[in-house]
N, C-alpha and C positions, 0 to 999 in steps of 0.2 A: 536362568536363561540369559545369552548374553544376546544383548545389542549391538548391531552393528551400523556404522554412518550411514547414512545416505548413498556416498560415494562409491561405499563399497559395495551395495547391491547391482549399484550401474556397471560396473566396470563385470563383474559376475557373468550378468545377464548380457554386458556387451560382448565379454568371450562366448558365452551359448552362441549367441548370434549371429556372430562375427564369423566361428569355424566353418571353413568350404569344404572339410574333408568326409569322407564318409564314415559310414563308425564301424570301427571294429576289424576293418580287412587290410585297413591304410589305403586305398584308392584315393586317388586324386577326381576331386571331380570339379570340371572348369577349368583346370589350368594347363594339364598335359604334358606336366614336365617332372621333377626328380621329389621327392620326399621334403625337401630339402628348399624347392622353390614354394611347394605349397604351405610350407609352416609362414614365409617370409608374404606370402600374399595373403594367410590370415592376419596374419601382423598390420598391415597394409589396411584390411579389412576392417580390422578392429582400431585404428587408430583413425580411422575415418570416421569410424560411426560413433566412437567417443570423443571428437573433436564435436561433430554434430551435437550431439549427446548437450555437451557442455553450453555451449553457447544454446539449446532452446534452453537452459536451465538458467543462461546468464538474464536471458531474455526475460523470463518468469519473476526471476528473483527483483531484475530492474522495475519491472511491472507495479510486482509487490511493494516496494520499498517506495514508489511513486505515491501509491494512493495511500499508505500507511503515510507517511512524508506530509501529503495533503489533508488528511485526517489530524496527525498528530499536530500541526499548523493551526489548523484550525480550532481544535480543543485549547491551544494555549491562546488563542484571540482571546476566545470566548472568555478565557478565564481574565486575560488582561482586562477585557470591558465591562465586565462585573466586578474586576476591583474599583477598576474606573468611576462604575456606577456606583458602586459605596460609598468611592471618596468624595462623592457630588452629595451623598447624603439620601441616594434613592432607596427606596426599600427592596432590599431583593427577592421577600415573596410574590413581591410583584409585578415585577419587571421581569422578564422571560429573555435572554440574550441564546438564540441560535445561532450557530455561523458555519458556512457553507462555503469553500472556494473564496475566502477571503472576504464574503458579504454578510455582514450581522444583519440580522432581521430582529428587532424588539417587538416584543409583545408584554400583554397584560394591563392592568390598568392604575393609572397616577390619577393622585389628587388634584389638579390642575394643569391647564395647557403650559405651566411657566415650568413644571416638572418635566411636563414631555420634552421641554425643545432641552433642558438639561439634561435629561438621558438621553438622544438622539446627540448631543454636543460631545458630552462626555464618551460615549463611543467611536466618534467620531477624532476624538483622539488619540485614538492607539494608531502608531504608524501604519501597520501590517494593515489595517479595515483599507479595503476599495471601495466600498458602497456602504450607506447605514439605510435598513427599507427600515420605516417607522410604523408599527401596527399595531402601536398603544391608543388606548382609550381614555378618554378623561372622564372622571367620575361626574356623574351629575349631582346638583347640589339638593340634597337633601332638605327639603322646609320644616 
């Protein structure tokens, strides 16, 4: 079975669409002029509604690439602030680095508050971060 693009179903279904003539007799319907005008006003028809056509799909495609774009940004934060927090020497079982629209949120919990303010620092160094939310825990000390 073959595949065919995208494009080419549009354009298909834009001719269905698009035809004003009637089927089968040749009648003109809507225009009331020669054979000859009504091929050129489905032409007309059809170049209308696959200009339309086009641009919601630009619309769509810009949409998608927006939040894929913002997603994909964000997964490489993430990733830069968990090297970040390696190279500080944090443990990464547990340290939790999410990040959202450019805001990393930590979580999980460190041996000490001198850890926390180093992973909240060390995040805090990737250019791209706007905000670091800190939602780490420090351990309590065991007697």
């Amino acid at each position: 079975m073959r595949k065919y693009p995208f494009g080419v179903a549009c354009v298909v279904t834009l001719l269905a669409i698009g035809c004003k003539r009637g089927a089968g007799d040749g009648s003109v319907s809507g225009s009331g002029g020669t054979p000859g005008t009504a091929v050129a006003d489905d032409l007309k028809g059809v170049a209308k509604q696959t200009e339309k056509t086009a641009k919601d799909i630009g619309h769509a495609t810009a949409d998608l690439a927006d939040k894929a774009g913002a997603s994909g940004q964000d997964a490489w934060i993430t990733t830069k602030v968990k090297s970040a927090l390696t190279g500080q020497g944090a443990d990464p079982l547990h340290v939790h680095v999410d990040t959202n629209g450019r805001v990393v949120t930590l979580s999980g919990t460190v041996p000490s508050a001198a850890e926390r303010d180093k992973a909240v620092n060390a995040a805090r160094t990737v250019t791209e971060v706007v905000e670091v939310k800190d939602h780490l825990f420090v351990q309590a000390n065991a007697h």
